[in-house]
C-alpha positions in Angstrom: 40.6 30.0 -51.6 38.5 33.4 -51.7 34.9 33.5 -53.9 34.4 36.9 -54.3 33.2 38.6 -57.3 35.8 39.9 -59.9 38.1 42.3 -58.2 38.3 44.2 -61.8 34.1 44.5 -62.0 34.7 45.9 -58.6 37.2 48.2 -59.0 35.8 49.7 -62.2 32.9 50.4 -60.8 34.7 52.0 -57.5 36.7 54.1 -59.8 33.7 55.6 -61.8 32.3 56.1 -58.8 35.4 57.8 -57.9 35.3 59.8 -60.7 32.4 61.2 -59.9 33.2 61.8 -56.8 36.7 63.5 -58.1 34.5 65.9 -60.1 32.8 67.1 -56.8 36.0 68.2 -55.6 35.7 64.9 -52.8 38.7 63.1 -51.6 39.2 59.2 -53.1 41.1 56.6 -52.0 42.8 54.6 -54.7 41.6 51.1 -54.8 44.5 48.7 -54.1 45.5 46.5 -57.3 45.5 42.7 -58.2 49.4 43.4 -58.3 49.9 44.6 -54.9 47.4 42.1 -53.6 50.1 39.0 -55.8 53.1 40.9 -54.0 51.6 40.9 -50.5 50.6 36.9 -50.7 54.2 36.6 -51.2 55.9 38.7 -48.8 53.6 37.6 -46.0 54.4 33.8 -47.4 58.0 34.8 -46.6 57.4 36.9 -43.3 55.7 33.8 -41.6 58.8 32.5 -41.8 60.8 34.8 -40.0 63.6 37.0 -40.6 63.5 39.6 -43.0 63.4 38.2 -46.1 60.0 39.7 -46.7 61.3 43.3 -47.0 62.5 42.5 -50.3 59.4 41.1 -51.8 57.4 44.1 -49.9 59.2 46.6 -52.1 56.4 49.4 -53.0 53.9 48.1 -50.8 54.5 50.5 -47.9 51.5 52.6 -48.4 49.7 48.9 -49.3 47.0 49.2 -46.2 48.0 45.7 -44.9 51.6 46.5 -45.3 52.1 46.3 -41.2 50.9 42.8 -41.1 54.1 41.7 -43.0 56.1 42.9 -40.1 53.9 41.5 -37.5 54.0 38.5 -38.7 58.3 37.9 -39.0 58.0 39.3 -35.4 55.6 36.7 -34.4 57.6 33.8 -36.2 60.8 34.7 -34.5 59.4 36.1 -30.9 62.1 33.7 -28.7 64.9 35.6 -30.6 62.8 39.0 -30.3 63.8 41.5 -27.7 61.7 44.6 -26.5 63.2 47.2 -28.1 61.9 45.6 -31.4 57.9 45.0 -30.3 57.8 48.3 -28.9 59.5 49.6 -31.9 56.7 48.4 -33.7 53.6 49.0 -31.2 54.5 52.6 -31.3 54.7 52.7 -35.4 51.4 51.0 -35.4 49.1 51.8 -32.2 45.7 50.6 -32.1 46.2 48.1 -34.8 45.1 44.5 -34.6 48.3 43.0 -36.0 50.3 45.3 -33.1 47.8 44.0 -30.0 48.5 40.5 -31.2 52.0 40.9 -31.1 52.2 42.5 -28.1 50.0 39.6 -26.3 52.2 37.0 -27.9 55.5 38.8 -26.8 54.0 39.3 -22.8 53.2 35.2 -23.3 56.9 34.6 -24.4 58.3 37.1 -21.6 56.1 35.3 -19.0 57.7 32.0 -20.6 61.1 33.5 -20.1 59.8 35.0 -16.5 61.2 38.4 -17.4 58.7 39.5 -15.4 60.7 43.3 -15.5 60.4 43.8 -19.3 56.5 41.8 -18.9 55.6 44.6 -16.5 56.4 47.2 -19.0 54.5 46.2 -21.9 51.5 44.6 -20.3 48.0 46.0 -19.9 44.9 45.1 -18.5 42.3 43.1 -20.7 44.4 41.0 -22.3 42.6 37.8 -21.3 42.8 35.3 -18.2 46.3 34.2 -19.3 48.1 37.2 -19.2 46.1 38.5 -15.8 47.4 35.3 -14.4 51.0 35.8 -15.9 50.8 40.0 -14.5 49.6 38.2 -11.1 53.0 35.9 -11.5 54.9 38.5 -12.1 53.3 40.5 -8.9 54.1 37.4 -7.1 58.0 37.4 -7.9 58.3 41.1 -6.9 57.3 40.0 -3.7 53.8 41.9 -3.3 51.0 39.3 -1.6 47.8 38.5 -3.7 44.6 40.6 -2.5 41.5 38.4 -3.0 39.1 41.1 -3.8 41.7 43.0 -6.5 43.5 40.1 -7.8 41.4 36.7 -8.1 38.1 38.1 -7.4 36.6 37.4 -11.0 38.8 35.2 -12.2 37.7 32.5 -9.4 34.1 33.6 -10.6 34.8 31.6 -14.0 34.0 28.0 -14.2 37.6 27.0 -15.8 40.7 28.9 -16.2 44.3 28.3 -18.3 47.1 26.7 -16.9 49.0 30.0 -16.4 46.5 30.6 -13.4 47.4 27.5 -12.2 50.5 28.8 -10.2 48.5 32.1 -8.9 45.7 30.0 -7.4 48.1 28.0 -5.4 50.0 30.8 -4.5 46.4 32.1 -3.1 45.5 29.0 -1.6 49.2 29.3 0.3 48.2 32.8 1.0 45.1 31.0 3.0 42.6 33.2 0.8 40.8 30.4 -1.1 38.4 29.5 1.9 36.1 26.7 2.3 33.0 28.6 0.9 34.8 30.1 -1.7 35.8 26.8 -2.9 32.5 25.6 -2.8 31.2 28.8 -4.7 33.4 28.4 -7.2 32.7 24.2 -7.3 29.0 25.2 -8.2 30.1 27.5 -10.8 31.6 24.7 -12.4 29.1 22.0 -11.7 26.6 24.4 -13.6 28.9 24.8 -16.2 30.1 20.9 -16.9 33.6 21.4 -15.8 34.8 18.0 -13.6 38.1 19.0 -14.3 37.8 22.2 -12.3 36.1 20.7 -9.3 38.9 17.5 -9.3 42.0 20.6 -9.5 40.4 22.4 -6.1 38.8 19.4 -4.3 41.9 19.2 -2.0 41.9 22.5 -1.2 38.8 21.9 1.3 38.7 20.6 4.5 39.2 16.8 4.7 36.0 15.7 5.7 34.6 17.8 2.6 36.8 16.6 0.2 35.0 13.4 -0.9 31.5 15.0 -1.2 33.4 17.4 -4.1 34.7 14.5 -5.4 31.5 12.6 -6.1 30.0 16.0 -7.7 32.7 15.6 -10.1 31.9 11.7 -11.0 28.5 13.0 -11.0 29.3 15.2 -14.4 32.0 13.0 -15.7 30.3 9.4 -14.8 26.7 10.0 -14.2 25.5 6.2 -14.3 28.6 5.1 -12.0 27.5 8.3 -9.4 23.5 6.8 -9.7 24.9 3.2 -9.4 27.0 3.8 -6.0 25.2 7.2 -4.8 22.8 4.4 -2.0 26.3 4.1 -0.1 26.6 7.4 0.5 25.9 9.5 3.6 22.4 11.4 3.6 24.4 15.3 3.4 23.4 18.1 1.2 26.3 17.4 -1.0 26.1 14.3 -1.6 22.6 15.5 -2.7 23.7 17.3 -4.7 25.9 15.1 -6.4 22.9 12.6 -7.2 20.8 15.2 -8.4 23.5 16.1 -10.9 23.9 12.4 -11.9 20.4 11.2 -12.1 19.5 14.5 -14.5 22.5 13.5 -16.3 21.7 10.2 -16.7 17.8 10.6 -17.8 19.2 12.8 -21.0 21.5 9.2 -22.0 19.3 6.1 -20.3 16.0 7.8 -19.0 14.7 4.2 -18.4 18.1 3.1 -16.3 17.7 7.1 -14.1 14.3 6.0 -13.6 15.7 2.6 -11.7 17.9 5.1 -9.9 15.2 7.8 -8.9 13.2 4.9 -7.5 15.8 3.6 -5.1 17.7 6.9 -4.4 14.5 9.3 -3.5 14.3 6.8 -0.4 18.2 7.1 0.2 18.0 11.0 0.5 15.9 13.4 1.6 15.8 15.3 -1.5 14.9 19.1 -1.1 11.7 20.3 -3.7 13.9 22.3 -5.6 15.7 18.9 -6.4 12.9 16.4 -6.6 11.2 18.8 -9.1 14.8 19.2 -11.4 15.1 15.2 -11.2 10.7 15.0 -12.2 11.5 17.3 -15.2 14.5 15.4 -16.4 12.9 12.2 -16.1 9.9 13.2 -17.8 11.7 15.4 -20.7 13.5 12.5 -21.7 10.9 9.9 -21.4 9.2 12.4 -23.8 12.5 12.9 -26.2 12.3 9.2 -26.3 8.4 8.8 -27.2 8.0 6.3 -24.2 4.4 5.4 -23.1 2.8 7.6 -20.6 5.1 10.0 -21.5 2.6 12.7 -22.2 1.0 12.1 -18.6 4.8 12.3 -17.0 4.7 16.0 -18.4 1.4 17.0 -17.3 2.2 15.7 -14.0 5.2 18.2 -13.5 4.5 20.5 -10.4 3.8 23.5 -12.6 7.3 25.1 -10.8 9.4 22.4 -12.7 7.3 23.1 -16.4 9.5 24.9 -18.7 8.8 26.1 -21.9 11.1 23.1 -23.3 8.6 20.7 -21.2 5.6 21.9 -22.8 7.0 22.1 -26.2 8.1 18.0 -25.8 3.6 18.2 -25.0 3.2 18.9 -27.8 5.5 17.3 -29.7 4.8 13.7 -28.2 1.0 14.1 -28.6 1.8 14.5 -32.5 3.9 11.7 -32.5 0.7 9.5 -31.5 -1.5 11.8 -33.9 -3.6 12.4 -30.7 -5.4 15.6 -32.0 -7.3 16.2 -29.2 -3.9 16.7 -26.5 -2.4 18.3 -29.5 -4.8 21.3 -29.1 -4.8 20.7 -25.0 -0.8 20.8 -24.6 -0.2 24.1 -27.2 -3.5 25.5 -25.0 -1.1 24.9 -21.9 1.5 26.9 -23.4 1.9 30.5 -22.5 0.5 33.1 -24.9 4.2 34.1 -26.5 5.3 30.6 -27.0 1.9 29.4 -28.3 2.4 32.4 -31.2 5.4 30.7 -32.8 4.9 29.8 -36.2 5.6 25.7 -35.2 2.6 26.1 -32.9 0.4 28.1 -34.8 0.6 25.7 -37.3 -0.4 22.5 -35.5 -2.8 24.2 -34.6 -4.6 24.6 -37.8 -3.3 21.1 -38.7 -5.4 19.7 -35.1 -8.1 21.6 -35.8 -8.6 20.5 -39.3 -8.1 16.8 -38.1 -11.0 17.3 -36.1 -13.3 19.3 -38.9 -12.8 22.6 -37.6 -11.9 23.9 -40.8 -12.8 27.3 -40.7 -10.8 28.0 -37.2 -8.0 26.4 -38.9 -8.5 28.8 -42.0 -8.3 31.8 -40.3 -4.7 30.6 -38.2 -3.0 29.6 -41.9 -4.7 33.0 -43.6 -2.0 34.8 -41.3 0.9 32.3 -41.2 0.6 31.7 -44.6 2.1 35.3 -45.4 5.5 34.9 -43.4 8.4 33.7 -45.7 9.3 30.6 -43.2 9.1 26.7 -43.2 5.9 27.0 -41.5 4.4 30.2 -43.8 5.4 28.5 -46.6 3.8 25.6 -45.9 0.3 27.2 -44.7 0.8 28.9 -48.2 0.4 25.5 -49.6 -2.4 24.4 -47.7 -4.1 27.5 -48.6 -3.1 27.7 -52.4 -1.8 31.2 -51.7 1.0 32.7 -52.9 4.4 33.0 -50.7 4.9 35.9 -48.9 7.7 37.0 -49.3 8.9 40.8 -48.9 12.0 42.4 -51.0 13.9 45.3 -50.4 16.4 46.5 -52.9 19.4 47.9 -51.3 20.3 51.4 -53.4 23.2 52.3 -54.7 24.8 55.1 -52.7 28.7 56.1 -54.6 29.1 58.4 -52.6 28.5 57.3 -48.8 30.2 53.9 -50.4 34.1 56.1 -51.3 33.5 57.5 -48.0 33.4 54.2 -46.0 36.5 53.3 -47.8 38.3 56.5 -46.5 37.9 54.6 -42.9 41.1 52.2 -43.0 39.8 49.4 -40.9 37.5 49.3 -43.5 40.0 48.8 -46.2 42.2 46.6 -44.5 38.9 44.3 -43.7 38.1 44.5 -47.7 41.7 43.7 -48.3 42.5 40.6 -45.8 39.5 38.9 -47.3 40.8 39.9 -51.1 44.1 38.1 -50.2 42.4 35.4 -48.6 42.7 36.3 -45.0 39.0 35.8 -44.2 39.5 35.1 -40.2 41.6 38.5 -40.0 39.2 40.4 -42.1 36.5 39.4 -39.5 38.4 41.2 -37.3 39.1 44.3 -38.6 35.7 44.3 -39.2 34.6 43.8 -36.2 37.3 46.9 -34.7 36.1 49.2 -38.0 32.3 49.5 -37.8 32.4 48.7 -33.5 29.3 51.7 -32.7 28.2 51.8 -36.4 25.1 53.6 -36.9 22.5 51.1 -38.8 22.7 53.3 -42.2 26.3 52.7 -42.3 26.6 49.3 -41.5 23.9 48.8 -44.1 26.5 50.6 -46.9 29.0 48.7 -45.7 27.4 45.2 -45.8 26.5 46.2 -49.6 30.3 47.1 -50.5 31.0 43.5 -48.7 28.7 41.9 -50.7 29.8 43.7 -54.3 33.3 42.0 -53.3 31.8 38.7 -53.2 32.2 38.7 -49.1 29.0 37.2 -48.7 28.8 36.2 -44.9 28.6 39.7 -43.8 25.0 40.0 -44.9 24.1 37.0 -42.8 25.4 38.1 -40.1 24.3 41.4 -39.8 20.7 41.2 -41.9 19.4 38.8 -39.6 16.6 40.7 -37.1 13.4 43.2 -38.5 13.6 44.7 -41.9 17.1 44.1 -42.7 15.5 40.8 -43.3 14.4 41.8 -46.4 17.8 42.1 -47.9 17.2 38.7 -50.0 19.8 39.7 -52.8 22.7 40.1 -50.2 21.3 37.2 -47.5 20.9 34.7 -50.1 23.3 35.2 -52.6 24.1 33.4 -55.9 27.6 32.8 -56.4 27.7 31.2 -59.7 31.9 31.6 -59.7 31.9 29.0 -57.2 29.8 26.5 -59.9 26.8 25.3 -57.3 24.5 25.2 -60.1 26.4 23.2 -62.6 27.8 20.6 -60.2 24.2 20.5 -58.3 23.4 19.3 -61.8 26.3 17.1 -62.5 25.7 15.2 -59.4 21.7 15.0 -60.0 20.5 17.4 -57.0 18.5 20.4 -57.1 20.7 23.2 -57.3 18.6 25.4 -54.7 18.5 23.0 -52.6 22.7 22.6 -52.9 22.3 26.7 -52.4 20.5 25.9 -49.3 22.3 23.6 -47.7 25.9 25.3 -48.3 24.2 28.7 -46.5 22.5 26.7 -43.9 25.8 25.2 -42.9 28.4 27.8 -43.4 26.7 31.1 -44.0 29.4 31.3 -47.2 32.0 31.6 -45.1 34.6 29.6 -46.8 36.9 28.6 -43.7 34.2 27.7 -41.2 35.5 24.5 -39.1 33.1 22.8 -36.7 34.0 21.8 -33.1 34.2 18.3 -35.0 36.7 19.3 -37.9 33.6 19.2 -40.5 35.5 22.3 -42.9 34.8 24.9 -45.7 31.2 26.1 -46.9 29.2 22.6 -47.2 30.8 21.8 -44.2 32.5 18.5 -44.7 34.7 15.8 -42.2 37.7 15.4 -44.2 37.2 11.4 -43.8 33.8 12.1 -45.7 35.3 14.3 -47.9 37.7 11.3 -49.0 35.8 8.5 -49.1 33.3 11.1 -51.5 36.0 11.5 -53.7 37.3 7.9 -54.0 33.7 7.0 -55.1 33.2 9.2 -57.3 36.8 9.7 -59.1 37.5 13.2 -58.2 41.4 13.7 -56.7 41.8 14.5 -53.1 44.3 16.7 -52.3 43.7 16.4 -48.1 41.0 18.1 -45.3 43.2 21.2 -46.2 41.1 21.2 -50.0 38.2 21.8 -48.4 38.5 25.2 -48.2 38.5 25.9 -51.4 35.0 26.7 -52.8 35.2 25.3 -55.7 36.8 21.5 -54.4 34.1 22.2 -51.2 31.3 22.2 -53.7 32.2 20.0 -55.8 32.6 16.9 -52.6 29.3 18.6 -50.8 26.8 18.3 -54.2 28.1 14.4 -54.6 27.7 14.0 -50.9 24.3 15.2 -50.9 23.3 13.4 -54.0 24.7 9.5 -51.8 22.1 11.0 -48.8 19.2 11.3 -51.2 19.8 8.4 -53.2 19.6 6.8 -49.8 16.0 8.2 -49.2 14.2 8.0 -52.4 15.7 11.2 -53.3 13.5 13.1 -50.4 15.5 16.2 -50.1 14.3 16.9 -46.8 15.0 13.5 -45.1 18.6 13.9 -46.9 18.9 17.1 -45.4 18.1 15.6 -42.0 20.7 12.7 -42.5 23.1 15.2 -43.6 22.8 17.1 -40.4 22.4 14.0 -38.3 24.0 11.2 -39.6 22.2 8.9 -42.1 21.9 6.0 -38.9 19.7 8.4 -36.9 17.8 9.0 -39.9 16.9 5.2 -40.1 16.0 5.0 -36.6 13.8 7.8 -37.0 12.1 6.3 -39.5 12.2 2.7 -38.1 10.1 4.0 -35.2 7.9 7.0 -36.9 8.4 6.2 -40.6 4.1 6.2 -41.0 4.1 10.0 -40.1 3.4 12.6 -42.8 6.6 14.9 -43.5 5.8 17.6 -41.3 4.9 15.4 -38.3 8.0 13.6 -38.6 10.5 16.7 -39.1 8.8 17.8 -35.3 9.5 14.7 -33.6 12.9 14.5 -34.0 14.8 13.8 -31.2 17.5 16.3 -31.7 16.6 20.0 -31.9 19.9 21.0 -33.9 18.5 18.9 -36.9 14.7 19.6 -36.6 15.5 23.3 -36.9 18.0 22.5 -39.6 15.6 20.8 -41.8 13.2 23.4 -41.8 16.2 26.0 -42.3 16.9 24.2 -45.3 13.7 23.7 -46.7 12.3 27.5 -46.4 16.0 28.2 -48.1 15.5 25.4 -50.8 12.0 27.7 -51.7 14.1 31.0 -51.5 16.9 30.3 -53.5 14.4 28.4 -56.2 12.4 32.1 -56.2 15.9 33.9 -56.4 17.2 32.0 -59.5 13.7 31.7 -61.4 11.8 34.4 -59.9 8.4 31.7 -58.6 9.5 28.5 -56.5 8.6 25.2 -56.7 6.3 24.4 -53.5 7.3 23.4 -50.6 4.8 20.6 -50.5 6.8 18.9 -53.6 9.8 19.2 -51.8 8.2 17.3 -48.6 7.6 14.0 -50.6 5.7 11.4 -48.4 7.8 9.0 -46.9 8.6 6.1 -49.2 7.8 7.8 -52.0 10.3 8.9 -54.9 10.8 12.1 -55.1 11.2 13.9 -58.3 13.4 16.9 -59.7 12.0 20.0 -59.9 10.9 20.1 -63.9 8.4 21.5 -66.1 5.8 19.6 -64.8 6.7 20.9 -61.3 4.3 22.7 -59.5 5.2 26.8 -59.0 4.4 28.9 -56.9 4.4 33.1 -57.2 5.7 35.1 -54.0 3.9 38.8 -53.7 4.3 41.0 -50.3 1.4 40.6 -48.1 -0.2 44.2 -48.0 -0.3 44.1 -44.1 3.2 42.4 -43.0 3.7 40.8 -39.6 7.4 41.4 -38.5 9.2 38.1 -39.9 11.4 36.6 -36.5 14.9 36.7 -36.3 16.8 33.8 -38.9 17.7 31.3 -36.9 21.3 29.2 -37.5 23.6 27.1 -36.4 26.8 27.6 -37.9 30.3 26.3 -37.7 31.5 29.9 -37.0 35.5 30.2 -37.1 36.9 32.9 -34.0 36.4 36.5 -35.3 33.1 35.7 -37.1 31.6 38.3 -34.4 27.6 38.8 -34.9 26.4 35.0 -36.0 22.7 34.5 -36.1 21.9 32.2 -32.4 19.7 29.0 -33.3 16.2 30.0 -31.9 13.3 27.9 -30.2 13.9 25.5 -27.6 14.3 21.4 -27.7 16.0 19.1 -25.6 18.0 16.1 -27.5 21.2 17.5 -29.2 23.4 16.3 -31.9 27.1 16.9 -32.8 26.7 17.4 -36.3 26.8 15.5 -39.7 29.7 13.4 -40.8 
């Protein structure tokens, strides 16, 4: 399941670098072999199971750097039969190990299961997560001592939702008489800010009587915000009940603006709405009149007291007044924007694209000149405009054998290196997370480098994602050719850079990303896709489980995005939205704004998640095309018009050359959205601001 790059290229090279190193009377760590890495897959194949049948296969790994995982793991299989003696045993033969504070937080869950609250007391410690507080608070509980609000449930009652272990210590508090009527409401705001019904619905009862239906209709206001607008007329005029419209009727303009519109109108004479309120209920209504490209949509946002205008409100401005192609409050709603927003390189750009609309060419000029020479969606396609080449600035990351032999003298390190040889990925994250926690930038650097000689790819995304580091392009956007992206791009009938693009748009080559929606792997695929993919195109499916493996991944993702863009007259950017989106949206979209040129459609898309994605994709599509062939075909061939049929890339194709502005504005942070599986510590945050968002792509 793991693409990295031949362990033997690797280790030769570590071993003449080893030499060298040997020669300068330094220390070297011998690099682990393909045969210990076989006899470890198998032991901890057997130690999952339990017992100790893995000792056997284990023979000669003992000074193997992930040997204590194989113990850890029979431990955790067999933890009802376990008793103390054993995990402490262990947790004093491994200290500070990840395996060992895994085990010991699984063992304290099974003692708190037994409620051997004596032996719990002995190997707990604090920081283990709200689970185990609440199970040490249990355990307090049974030895008699009283809770203390202020020690014990202080800021745990600060978090919008807890586990069900707390579930006993809260009513033990609210026996205790320390969960008071504002404290219950405190913590009932916490979770009305945060979505959580379920939390409000658990401690409702707790309040006085008379309070108890007013936190009631909060929670119907979150879970059911068109039943709350629908009976809220028939409630009492008290700031709860307020509250609980407010919440419903902002919920409801984001699903039915036009039915939270009825509702405003009949409920702002019901209540006495405070400001603060009337202006959050204003700015809903009005953001999602705009998300929706109603009439008078434009003027709804204008009208916002300027209290209730948000950066997100005067972006949807803008956004509407391009929709109409009203050039004029194009230039009038990014004027209204603050100086730092108005500099982003979406603004900048319809700016020069008013302007030229209204024959101010040589303004517009001077705005493209600049964005034309950052190496974005919106650079590259003021490079077009301009006939200028890409911008685009490389760093090559040295060599360094030295500072390299030494990183792997740091065993966290090592065992990170080794979990993801073994195909461990999720655990490697981990370790190396815990190994390089404080790293100085140089070394982090190195060790990125030795990641990405090993084929572990995701490491440079993650950490070469702000300043120079961006620069990195060898190591952010690498080609994998052992995983056979090209040759099936090909074999399906898809650009292969724009297969490159998508699989590191949606994964960031990590190989087990899973989305919140089971999409899986590195192209990010819903099993049910997957096997309706494969059925249509002949290829055996083996189950969702496949899709973790590069190489069946790739093969499904290439054939999936060839059915999008054979959908849209090949358009790889429309396909890149309906891959994101869903294909249905996509036809909406078009239904209602299908006259628009490319780049005035991709920024009225409802949903930010896919506008951002799109133009992820495409500024990847033109890297990856300049990392295989060294000049890219333009961006503006990628963007076909809609309804027109698009062409592959060929030698007719239009190229462009990239050179390094002399004078380099700092590029911004990469911006993603990716399906990151727990561990996968220091993923680049989506950037920019919208207000529609989407679950994903089936």
């Amino acid at each position: 399941m793991s693409f990295h790059a031949a362990p033997r290229r690797v280790a030769r090279r570590l071993l003449i670098a080893c030499a060298g190193l040997l020669m300068a009377g330094a220390a070297c760590a011998a690099e682990p072999t393909d045969a210990q890495r076989s006899a470890f897959r198998q032991a901890y194949a057997a130690a999952q199971q339990g017992g100790d049948n893995w000792r056997s296969l284990a023979r000669g790994l003992e000074d193997y750097p992930l040997y204590p995982y194989l113990e850890a793991a029979a431990l955790s299989h067999d933890l009802a039969q376990v008793d103390r003696a054993r995990v402490d045993n262990y947790l004093k033969r491994n200290p500070g190990l990840i395996p060992a504070s895994d085990l010991r937080s699984a063992f304290l869950a099974e003692l708190a299961r037994r409620q051997d609250w004596d032996n719990f007391n002995a190997l707990y410690q604090p920081g283990l997560g709200d689970a185990l507080t609440c199970n040490a608070l249990q355990a307090q509980l049974a030895k008699g001592t009283p809770l203390d609000f202020d020690r014990d449930l202080a800021a745990l009652w600060a978090k919008p939702k807890l586990p069900g272990a707390c579930d006993p210590v809260m009513s033990a508090a609210h026996e205790q008489g320390l969960l008071t009527a504002p404290r219950i409401w405190a913590r009932i705001d916490r979770a009305a800010d945060a979505n959580q019904p379920g939390t409000i619905t658990a401690i409702a009862d707790w309040l006085p009587s008379a309070d108890v239906e007013s936190a009631q209709r909060i929670a119907l206001a979150l879970r059911d915000p068109a039943g709350a607008v629908a009976v809220a007329a028939q409630w009492p005029d008290t700031p709860r009940n307020r509250q609980a419209a407010t919440i419903a009727l902002e919920r409801l303009a984001r699903r039915q603006s036009a039915t939270a519109d009825a509702g405003w109108q009949k409920l702002q004479e019901h209540f006495s709405f405070a400001p603060e309120q009337r202006d959050r209920v204003l700015y809903a209504l009005a953001l999602f009149h705009a998300t929706d490209y109603d009439a008078g949509a434009i003027a709804r946002l204008i009208a916002l007291p300027p209290a209730a205008q948000t950066d997100v409100s005067r972006e949807w401005r803008v956004r509407a007044a391009l929709a109409l192609q009203d050039w004029n409050a194009v230039l009038a709603a990014i004027g209204a924007m603050p100086p730092a927003q108005a500099q982003d390189g979406e603004w900048r750009w319809f700016r020069a694209r008013a302007l030229t609309a209204l024959g101010r060419d040589a303004e517009a000029r001077t705005i493209l000149a600049t964005l034309a020479q950052e190496p974005t969606f919106f650079g590259f396609l003021a490079a077009d405009r301009l006939n200028a080449p890409y911008g685009i600035c490389q760093t090559p990351l040295g060599a360094d054998p030295q500072r390299d032999q030494a990183l792997l003298a740091n065993r966290g390190l090592l065992r990170a290196f080794e979990l993801y040889a073994v195909g461990l990925p999720k655990l490697a994250r981990r370790e190396w997370t815990q190994a390089l926690d404080g790293a100085d930038p140089d070394t982090l650097k190195r060790a990125v480098d030795l990641a990405y000689r090993r084929g572990w790819y995701d490491r440079a995304v993650f950490t070469f994602n702000t300043g120079d580091a961006l620069r990195y392009y060898e190591q952010r956007f690498p080609l994998a050719s052992q995983d056979g992206v090209v040759p099936q791009a090909q074999q399906a009938g898809i650009d292969p850079s724009w297969a490159y693009a998508i699989l590191r748009a949606e994964s960031a080559w990590m190989s087990d990303a899973r989305s919140g929606a089971d999409a899986r792997g590195l192209m990010q695929l819903l099993p049910s896709t997957a096997a309706l993919v494969a059925k249509r195109n002949g290829i055996s499916w083996g189950g969702g489980d496949t899709l973790y493996d590069p190489t069946t991944n790739i093969i499904l993702g290439t054939r999936y995005l060839a059915q999008m863009a054979e959908r849209f007259n090949g358009a790889p950017w429309l396909a890149s939205a309906a891959y994101n989106a869903g294909p249905g949206k996509v036809d909406q979209w078009l239904t209602a704004r299908g006259s628009l040129a490319p780049d005035l459609f991709v920024a009225t898309i409802p949903f930010k998640e896919t506008r951002e994605y799109v133009a992820r994709v495409m500024s990847f599509s033109v890297i990856y095309d300049w990392r295989q062939h060294g000049n890219a075909v333009t961006l503006g061939e990628r963007m076909t018009p809609i309804g027109q049929t698009y062409r592959l890339p060929d030698g007719r194709s239009e190229r462009k050359l990239v050179s390094c502005p002399a004078i380099v504005a700092p590029a911004p942070a990469e911006a993603g959205t990716v399906a990151a599986p727990a561990g996968s510590t220091g993923a680049p945050a989506s950037s920019g601001s919208g207000a529609r968002q989407n679950g994903g792509h089936g």
